[in-house]
MIVOZA-839375 format. One record per atom (N, C-alpha, C, CB): x, y, z; atom name; residue number from 1; residue in three letters. Coordinates in pm, whole numbers, plus 50000, padded with zeros to 5 digits. Each point is the difference from the previous one (the first is absolute). Glycine has a CB too. Layout:
BEGIN
R    px    py    pz at   i  aa
R     X     Y     Z CA NUM Ala
...
REM end
This chain:
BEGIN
R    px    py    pz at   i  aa
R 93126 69683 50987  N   1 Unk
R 49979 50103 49899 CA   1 Unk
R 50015 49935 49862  C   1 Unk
R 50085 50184 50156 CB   1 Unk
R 49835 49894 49763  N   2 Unk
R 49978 49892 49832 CA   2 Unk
R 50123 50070 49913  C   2 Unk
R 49676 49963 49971 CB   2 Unk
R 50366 49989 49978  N   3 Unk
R 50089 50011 49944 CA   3 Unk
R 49942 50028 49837  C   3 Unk
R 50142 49860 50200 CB   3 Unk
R 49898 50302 49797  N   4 Unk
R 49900 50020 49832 CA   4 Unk
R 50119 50036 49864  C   4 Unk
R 49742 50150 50149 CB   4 Unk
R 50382 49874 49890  N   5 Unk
R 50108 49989 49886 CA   5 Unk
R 50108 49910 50071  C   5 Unk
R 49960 50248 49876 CB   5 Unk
R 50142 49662 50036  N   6 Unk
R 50091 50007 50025 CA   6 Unk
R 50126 49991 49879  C   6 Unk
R 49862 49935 50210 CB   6 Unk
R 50222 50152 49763  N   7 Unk
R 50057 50028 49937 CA   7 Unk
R 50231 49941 50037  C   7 Unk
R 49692 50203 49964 CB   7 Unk
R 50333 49785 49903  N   8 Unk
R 50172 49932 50007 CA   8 Unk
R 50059 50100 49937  C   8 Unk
R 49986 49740 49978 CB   8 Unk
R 50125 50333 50018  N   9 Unk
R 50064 50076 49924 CA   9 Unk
R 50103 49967 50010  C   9 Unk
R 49889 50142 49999 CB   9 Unk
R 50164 49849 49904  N  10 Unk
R 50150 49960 49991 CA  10 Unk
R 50060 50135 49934  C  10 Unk
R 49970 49713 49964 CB  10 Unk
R 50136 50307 50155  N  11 Unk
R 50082 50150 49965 CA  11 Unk
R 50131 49981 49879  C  11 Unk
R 49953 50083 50289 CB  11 Unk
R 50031 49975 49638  N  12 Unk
R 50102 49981 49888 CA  12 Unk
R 50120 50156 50020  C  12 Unk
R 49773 49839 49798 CB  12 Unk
R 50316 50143 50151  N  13 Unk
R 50057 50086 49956 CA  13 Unk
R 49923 50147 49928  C  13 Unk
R 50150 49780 49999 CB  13 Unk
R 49768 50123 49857  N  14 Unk
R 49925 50128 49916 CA  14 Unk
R 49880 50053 50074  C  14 Unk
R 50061 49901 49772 CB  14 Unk
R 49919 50012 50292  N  15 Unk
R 49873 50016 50080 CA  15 Unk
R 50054 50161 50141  C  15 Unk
R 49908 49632 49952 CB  15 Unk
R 50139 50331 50090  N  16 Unk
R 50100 50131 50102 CA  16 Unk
R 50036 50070 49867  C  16 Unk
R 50144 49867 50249 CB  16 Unk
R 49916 50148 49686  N  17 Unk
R 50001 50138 49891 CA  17 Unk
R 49884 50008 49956  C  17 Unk
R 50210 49991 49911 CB  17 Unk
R 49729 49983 50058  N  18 Unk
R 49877 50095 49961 CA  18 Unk
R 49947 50070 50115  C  18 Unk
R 49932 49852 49820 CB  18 Unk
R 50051 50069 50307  N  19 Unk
R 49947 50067 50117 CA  19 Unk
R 50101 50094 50044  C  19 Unk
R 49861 49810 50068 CB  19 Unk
R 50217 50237 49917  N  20 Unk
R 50111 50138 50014 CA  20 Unk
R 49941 50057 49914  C  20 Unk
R 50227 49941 50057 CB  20 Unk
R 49797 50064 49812  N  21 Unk
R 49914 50081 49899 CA  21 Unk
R 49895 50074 50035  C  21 Unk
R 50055 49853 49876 CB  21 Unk
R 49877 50068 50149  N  22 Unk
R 49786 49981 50095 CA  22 Unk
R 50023 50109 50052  C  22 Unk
R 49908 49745 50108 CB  22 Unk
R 50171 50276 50053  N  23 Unk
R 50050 50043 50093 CA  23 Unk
R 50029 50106 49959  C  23 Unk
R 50050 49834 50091 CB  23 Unk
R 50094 50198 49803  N  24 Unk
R 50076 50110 50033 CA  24 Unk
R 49864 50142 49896  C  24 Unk
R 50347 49823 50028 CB  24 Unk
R 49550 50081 49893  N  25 Unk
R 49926 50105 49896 CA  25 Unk
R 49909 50033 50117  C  25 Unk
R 50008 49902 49718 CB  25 Unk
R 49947 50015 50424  N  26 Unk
R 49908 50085 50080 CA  26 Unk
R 50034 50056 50073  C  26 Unk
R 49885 49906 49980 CB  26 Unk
R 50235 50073 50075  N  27 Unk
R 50069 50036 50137 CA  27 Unk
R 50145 50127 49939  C  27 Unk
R 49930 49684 50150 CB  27 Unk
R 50091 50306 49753  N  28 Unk
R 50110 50045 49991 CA  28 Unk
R 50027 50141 49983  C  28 Unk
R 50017 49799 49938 CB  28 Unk
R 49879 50289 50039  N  29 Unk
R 49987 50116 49953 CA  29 Unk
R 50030 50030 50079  C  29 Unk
R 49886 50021 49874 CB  29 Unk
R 50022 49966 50277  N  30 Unk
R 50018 50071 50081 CA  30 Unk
R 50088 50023 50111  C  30 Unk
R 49838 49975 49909 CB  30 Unk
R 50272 49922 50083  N  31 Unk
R 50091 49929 50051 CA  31 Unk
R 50108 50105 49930  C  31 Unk
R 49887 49728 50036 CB  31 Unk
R 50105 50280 49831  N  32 Unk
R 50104 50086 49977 CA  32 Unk
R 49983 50205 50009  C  32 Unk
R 50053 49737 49841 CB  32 Unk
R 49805 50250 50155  N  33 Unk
R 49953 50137 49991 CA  33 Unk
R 50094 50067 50169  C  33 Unk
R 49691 49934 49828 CB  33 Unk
R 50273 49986 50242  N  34 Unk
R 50041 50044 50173 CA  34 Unk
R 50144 49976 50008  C  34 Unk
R 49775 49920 50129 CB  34 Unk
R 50265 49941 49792  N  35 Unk
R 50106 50056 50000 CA  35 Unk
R 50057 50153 49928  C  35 Unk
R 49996 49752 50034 CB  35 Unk
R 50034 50266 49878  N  36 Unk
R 49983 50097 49921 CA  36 Unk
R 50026 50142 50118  C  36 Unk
R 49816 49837 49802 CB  36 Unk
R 50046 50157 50241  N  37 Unk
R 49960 50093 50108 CA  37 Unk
R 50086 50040 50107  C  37 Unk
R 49811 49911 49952 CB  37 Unk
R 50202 49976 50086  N  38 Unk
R 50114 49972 50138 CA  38 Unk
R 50156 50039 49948  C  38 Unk
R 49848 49765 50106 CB  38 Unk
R 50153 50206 49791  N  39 Unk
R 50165 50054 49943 CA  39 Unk
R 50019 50159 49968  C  39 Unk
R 50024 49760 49870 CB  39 Unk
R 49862 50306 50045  N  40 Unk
R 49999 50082 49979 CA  40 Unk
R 49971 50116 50164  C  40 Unk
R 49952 49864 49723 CB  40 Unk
R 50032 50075 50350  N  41 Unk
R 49979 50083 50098 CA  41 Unk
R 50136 49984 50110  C  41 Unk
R 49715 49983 49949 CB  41 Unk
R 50337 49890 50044  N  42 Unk
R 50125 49986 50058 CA  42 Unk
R 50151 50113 49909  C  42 Unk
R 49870 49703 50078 CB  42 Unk
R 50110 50285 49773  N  43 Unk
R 50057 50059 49914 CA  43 Unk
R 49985 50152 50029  C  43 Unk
R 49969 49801 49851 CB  43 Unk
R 49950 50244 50167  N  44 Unk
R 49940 50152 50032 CA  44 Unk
R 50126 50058 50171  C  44 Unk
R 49632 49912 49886 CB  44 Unk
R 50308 49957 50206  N  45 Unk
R 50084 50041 50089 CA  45 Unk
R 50149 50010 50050  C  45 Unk
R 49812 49956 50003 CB  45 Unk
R 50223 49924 49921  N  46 Unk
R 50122 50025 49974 CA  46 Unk
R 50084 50127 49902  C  46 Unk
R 49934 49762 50058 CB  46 Unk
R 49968 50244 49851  N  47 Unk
R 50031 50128 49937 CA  47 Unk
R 49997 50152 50087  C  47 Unk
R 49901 49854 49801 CB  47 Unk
R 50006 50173 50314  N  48 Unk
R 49965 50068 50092 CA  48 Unk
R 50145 50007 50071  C  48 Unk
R 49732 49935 50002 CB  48 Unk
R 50299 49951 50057  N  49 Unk
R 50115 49949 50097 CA  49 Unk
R 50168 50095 49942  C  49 Unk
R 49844 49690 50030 CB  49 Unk
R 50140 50238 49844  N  50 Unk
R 50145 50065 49952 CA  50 Unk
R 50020 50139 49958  C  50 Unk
R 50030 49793 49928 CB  50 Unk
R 49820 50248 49992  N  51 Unk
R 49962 50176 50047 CA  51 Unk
R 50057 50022 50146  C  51 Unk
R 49747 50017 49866 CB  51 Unk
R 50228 49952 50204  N  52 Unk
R 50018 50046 50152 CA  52 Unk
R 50143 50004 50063  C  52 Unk
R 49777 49899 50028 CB  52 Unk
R 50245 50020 49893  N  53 Unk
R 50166 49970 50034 CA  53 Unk
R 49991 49905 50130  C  53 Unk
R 50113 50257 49913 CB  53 Unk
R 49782 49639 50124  N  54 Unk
R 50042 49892 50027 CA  54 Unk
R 50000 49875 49965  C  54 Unk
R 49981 50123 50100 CB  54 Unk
R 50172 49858 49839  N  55 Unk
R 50041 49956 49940 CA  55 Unk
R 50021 49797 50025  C  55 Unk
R 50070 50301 49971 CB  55 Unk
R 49929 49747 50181  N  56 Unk
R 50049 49834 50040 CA  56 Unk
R 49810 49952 50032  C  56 Unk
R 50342 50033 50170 CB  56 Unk
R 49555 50017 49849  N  57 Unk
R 49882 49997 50016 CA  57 Unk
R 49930 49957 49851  C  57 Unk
R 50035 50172 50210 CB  57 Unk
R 50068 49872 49727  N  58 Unk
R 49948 49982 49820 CA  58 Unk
R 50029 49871 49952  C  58 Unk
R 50056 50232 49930 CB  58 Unk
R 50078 49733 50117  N  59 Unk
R 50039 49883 49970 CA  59 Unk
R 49940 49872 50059  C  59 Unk
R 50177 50134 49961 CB  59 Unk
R 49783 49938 50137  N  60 Unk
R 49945 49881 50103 CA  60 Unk
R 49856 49971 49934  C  60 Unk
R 50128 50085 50250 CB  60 Unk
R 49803 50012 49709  N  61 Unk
R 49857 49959 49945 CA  61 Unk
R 50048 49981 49858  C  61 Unk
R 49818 50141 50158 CB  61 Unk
R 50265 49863 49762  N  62 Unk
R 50052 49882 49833 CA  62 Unk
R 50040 49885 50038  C  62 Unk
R 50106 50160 49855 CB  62 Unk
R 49906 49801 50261  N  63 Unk
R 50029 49870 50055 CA  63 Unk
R 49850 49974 50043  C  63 Unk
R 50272 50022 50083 CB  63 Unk
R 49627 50037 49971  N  64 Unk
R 49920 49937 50027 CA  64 Unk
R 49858 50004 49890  C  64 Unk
R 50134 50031 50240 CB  64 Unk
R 49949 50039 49657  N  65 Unk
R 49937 49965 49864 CA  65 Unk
R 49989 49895 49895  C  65 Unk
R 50043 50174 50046 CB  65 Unk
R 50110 49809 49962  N  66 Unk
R 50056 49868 49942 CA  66 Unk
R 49962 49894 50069  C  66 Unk
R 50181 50097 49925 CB  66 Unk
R 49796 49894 50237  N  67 Unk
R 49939 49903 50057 CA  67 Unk
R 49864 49966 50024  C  67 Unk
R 50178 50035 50059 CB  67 Unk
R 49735 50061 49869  N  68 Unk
R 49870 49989 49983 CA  68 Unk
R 49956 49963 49837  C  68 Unk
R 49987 50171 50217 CB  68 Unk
R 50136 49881 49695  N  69 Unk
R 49996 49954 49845 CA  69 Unk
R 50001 49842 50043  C  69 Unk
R 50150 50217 49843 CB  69 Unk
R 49948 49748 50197  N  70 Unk
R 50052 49889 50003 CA  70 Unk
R 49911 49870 50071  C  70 Unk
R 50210 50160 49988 CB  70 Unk
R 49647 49873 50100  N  71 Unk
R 49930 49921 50042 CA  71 Unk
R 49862 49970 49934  C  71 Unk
R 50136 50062 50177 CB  71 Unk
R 49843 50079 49754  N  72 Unk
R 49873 50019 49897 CA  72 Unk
R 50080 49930 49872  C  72 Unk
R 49860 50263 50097 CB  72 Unk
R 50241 49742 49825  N  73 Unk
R 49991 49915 49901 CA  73 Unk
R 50114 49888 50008  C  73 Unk
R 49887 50190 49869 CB  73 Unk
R 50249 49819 50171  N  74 Unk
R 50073 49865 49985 CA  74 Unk
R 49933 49906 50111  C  74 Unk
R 50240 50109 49914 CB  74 Unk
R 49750 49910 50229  N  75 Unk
R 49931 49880 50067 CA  75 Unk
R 49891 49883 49906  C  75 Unk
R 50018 50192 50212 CB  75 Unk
R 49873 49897 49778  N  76 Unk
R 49908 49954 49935 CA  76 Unk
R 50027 49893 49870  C  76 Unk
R 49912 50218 50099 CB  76 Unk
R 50192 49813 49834  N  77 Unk
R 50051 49931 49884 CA  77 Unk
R 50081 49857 50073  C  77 Unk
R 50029 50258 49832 CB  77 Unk
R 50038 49768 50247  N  78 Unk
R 50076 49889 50065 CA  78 Unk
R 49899 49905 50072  C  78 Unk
R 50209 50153 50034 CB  78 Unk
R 49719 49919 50025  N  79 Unk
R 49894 49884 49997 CA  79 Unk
R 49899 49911 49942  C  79 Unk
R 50060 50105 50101 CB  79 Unk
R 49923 49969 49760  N  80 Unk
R 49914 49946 49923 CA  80 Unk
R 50074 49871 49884  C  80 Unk
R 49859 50260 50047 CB  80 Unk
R 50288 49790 49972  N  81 Unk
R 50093 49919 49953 CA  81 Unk
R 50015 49857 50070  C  81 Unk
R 50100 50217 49936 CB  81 Unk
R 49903 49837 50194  N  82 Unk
R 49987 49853 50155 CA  82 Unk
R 49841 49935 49974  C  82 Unk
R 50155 50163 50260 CB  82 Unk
R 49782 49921 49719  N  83 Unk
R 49851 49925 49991 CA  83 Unk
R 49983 49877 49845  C  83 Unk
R 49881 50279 50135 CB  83 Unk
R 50229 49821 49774  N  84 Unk
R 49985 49901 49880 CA  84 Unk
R 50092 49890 50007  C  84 Unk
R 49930 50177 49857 CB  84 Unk
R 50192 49827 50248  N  85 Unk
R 50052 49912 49947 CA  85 Unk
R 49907 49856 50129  C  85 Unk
R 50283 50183 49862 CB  85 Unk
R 49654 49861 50220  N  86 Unk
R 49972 49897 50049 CA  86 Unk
R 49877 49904 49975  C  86 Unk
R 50132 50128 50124 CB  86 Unk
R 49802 49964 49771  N  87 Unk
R 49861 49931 49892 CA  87 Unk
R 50106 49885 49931  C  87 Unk
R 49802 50261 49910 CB  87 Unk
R 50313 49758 50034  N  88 Unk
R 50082 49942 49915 CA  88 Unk
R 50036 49896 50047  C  88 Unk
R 50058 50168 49918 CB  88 Unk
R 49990 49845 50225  N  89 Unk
R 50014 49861 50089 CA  89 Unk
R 49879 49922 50009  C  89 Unk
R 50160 50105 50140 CB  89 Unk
R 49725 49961 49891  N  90 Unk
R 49869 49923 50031 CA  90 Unk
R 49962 49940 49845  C  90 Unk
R 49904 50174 50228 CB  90 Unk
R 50131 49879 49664  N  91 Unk
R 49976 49927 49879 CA  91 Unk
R 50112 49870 49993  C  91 Unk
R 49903 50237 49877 CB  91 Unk
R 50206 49813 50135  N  92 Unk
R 50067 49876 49970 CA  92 Unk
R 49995 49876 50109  C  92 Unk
R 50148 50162 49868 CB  92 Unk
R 49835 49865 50295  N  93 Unk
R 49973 49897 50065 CA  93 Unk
R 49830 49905 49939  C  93 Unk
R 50174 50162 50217 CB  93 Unk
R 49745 49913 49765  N  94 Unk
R 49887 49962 49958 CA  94 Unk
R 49927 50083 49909  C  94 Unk
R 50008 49893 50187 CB  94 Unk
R 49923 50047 49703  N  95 Unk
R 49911 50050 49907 CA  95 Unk
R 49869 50014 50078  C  95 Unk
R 50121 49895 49797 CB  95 Unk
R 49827 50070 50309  N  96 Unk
R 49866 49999 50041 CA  96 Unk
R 50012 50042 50150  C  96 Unk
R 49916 49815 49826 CB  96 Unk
R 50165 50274 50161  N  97 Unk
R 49991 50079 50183 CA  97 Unk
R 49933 50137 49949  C  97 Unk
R 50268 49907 50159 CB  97 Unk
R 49641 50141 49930  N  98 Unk
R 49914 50042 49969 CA  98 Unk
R 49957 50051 50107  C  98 Unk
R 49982 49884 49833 CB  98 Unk
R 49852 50175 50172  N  99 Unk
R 49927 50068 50152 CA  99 Unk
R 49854 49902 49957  C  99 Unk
R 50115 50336 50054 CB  99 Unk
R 49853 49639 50023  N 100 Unk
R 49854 49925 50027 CA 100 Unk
R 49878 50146 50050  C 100 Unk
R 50150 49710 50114 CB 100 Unk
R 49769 50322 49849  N 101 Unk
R 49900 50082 50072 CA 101 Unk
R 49870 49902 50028  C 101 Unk
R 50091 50236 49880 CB 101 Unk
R 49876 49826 50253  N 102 Unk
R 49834 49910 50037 CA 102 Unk
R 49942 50145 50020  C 102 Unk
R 50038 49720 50160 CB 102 Unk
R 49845 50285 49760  N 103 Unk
R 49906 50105 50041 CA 103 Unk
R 49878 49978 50041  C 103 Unk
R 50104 50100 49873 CB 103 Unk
R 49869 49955 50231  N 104 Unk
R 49853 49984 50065 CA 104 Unk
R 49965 50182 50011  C 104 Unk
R 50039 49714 50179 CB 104 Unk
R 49807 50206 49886  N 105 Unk
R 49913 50111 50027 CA 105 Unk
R 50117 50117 50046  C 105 Unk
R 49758 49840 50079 CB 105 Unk
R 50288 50205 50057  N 106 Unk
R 50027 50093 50044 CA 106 Unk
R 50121 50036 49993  C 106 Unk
R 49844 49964 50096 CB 106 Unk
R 50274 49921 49820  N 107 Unk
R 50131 49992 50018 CA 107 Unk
R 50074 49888 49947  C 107 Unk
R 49947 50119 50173 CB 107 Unk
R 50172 49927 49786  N 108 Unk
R 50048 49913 49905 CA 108 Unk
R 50182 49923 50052  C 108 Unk
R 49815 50184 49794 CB 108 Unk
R 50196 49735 50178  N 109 Unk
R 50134 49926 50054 CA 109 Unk
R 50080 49981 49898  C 109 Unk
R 49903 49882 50169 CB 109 Unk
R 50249 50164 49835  N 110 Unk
R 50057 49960 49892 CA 110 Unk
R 50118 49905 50045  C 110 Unk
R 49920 50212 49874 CB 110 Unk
R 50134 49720 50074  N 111 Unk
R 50081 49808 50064 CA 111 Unk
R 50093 50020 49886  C 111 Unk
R 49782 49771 50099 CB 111 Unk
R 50314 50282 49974  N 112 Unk
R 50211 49995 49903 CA 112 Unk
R 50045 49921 50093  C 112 Unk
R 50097 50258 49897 CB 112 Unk
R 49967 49618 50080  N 113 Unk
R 50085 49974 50039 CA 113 Unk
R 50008 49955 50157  C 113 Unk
R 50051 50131 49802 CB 113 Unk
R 49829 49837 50235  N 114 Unk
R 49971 49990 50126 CA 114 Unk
R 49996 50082 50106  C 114 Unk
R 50057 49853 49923 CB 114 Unk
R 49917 50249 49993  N 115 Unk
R 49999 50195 50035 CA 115 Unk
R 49833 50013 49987  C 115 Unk
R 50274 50125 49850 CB 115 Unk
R 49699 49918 50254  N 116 Unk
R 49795 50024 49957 CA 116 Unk
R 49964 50067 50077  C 116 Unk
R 49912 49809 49933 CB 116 Unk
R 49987 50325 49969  N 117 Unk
R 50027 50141 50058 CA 117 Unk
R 49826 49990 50012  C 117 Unk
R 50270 50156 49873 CB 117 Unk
R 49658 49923 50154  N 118 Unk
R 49848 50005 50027 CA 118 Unk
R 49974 50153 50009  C 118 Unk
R 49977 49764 50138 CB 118 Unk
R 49923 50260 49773  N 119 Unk
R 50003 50167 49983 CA 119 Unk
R 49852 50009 49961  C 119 Unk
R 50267 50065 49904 CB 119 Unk
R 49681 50043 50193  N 120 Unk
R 49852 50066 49947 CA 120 Unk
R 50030 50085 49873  C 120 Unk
R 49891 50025 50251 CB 120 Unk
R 49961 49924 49697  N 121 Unk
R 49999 50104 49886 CA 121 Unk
R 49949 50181 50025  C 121 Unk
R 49943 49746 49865 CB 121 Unk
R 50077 50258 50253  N 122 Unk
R 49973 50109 50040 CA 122 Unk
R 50180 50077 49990  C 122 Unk
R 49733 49902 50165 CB 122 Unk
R 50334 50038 49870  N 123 Unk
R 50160 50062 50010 CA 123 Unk
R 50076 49969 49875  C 123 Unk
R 50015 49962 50254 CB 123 Unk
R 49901 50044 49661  N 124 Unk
R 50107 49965 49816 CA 124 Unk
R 49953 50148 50032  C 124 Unk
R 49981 49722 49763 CB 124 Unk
R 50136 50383 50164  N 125 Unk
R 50028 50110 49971 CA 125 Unk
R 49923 50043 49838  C 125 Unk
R 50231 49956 50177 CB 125 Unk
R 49792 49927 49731  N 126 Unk
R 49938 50019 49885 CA 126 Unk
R 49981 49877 49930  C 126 Unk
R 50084 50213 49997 CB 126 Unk
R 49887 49780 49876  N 127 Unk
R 49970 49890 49963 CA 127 Unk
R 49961 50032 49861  C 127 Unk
R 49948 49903 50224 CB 127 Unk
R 50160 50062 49647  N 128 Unk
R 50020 50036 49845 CA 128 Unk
R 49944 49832 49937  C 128 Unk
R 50262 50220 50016 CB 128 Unk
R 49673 49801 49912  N 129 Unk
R 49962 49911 49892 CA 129 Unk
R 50070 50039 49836  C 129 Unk
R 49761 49971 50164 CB 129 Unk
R 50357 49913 49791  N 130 Unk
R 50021 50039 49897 CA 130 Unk
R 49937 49875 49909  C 130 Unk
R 50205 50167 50082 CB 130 Unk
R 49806 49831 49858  N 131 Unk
R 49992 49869 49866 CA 131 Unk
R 50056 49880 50048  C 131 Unk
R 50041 50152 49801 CB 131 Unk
R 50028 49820 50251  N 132 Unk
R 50091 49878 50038 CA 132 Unk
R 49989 49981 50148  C 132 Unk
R 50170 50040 49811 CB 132 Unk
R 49866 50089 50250  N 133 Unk
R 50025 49982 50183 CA 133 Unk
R 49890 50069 50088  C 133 Unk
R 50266 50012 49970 CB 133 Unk
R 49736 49945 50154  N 134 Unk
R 49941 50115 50058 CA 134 Unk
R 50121 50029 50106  C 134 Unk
R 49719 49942 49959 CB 134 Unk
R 50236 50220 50108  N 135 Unk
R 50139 50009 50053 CA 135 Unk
R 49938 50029 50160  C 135 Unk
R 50176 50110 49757 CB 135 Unk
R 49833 49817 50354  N 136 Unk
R 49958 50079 50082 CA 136 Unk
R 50064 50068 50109  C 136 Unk
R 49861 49883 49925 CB 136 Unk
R 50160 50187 50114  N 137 Unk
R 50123 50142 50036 CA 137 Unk
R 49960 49969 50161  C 137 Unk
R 49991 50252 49761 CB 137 Unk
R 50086 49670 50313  N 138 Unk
R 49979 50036 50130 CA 138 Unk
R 50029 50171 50059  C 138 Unk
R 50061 49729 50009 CB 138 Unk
R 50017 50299 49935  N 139 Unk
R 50063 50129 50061 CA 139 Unk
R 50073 50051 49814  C 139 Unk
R 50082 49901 50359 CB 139 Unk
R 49921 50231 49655  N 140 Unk
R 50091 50094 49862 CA 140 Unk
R 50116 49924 49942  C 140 Unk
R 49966 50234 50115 CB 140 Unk
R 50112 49682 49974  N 141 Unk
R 50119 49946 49960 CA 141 Unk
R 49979 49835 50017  C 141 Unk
R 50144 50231 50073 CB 141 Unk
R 49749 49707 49921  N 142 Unk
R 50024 49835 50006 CA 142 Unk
R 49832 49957 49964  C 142 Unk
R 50237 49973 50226 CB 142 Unk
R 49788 49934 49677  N 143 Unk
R 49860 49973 49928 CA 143 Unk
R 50048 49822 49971  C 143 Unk
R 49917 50302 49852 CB 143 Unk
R 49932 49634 50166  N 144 Unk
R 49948 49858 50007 CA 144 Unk
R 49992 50026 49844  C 144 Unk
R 49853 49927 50259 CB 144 Unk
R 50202 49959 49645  N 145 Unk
R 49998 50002 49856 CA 145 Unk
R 49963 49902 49992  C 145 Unk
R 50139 50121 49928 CB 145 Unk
R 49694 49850 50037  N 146 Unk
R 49925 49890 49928 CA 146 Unk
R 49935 49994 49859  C 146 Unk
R 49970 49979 50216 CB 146 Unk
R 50113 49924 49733  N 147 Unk
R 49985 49956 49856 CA 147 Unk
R 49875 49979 49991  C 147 Unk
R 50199 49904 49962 CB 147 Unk
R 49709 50086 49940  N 148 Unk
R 49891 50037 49950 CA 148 Unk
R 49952 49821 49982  C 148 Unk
R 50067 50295 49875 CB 148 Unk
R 50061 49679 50028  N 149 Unk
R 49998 49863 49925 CA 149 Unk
R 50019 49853 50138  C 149 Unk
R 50144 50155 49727 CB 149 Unk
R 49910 49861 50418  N 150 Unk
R 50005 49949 50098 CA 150 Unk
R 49861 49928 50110  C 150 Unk
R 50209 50165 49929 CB 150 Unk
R 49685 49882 49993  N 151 Unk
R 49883 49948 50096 CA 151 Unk
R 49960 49905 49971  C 151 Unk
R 49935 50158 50046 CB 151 Unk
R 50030 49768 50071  N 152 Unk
R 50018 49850 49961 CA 152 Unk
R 49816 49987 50126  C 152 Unk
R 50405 49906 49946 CB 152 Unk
R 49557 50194 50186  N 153 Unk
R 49880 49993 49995 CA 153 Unk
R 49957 50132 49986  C 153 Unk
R 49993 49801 50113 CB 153 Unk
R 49885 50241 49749  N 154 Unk
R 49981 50125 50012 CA 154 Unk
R 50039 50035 49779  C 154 Unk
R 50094 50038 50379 CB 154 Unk
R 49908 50092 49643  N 155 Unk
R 50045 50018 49845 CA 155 Unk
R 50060 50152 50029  C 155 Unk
R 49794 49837 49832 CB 155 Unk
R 50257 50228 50136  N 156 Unk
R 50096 50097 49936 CA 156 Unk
R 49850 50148 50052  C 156 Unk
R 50202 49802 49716 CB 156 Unk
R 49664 50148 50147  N 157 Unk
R 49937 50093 50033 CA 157 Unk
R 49930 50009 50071  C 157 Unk
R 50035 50025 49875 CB 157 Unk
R 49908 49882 50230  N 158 Unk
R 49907 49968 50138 CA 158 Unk
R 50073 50098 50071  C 158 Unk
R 49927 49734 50010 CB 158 Unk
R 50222 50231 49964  N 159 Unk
R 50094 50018 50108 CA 159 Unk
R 49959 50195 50022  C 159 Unk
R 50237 49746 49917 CB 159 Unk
R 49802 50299 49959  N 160 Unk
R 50011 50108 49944 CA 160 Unk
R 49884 50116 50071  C 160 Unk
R 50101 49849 49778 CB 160 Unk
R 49806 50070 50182  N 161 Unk
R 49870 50078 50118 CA 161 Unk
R 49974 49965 50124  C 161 Unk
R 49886 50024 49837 CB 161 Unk
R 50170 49877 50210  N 162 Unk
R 49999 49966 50134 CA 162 Unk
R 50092 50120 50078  C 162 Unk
R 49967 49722 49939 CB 162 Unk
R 50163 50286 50006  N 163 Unk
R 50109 50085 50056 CA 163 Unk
R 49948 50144 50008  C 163 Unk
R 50184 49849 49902 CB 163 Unk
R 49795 50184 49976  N 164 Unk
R 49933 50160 49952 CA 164 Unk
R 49901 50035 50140  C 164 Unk
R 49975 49955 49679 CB 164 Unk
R 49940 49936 50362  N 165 Unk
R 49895 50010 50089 CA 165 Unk
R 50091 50006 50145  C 165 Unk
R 49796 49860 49837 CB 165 Unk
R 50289 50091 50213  N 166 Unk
R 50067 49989 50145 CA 166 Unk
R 50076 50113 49996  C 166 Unk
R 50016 49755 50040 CB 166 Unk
R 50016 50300 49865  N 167 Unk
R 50061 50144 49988 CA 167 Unk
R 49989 50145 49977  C 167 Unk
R 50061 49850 49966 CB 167 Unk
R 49792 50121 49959  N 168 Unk
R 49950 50116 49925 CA 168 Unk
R 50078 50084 49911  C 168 Unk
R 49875 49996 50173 CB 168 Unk
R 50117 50155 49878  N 169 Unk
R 50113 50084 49935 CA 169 Unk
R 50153 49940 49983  C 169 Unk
R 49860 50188 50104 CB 169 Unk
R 50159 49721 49960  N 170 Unk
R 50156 50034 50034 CA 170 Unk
R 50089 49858 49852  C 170 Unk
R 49952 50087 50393 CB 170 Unk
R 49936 49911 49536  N 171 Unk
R 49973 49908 49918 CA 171 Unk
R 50038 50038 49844  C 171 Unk
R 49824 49931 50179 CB 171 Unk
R 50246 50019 49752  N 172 Unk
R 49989 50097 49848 CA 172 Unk
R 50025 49871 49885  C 172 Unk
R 50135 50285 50097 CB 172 Unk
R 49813 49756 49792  N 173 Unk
R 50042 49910 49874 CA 173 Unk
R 50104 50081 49910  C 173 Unk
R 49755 49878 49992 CB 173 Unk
R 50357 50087 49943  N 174 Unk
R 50066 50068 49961 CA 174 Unk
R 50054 49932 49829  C 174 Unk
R 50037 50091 50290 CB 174 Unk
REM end
């Protein structure tokens, strides 16, 4: 198979904050809207509960409120904290650790670390074009981040309509 991009990204620190940013302005609304939803309707019943006078049934669902607060927003933070501090390690062991992408016709390979994943462009979930990156979203919560400035066979905008084309809709410039 011919090999028609291949692209180096080197993951930085600023590079992962901006892509949270990216993330939390597409993903985040709605992430909090349901939450939102889900509380206010847990809130309702518990309110129902202690109307009723059951009381130990009430307590039991503010415990399983606090334990649903507690996975929608502190988890999430503790991990994004674990995710940064280990970009930090990968910077300070090396300035040039990074992801390698090979793109061909039907599918593309990405090479971390002696980690190499192989994915149709049929199963990227989405795929954002900003100014600098492109982002491609295997699934709502985990996206392939390729630098624009990283192609070494191919260019940024070949790339740009090549991708748009293996994806169609599921494709956006932002």
């Amino acid at each position: 198979m011919k090999l028609l991009f291949k692209n180096t990204t080197l993951y930085t620190n600023q590079m992962y904050e901006t892509f949270l940013q990216f993330h939390e302005s597409i993903f985040g609304t709605s992430y909090y809207i349901s939450s939102a939803f889900i509380t206010l309707i847990l809130l309702v019943f518990i309110a129902m509960l202690f109307y009723e006078g059951y009381f130990l049934q009430g307590f039991l669902f503010v415990l399983v409120l606090l334990l649903f607060l507690g996975w929608r927003f502190v988890y999430p933070s503790l991990q994004l904290k674990k995710e940064k501090h280990k970009i930090k390690q990968k910077e300070k062991k090396s300035k040039t650790s990074g992801t390698t992408f090979y793109f061909y016709e039907n599918y593309f390979c990405s090479l971390e670390n002696q980690n190499q994943s192989k994915i149709s462009y049929g199963k990227l979930y989405r795929v954002y074009e900003t100014n600098e990156v492109f982002y491609l979203y295997y699934n709502k919560d985990y996206a392939f981040l390729v630098n624009k400035s990283g192609f070494s066979v191919g260019d940024s905008s070949s790339f740009s309509q090549f991708i748009s084309q293996k994806v169609k809709r599921r494709f956006k410039k932002v």
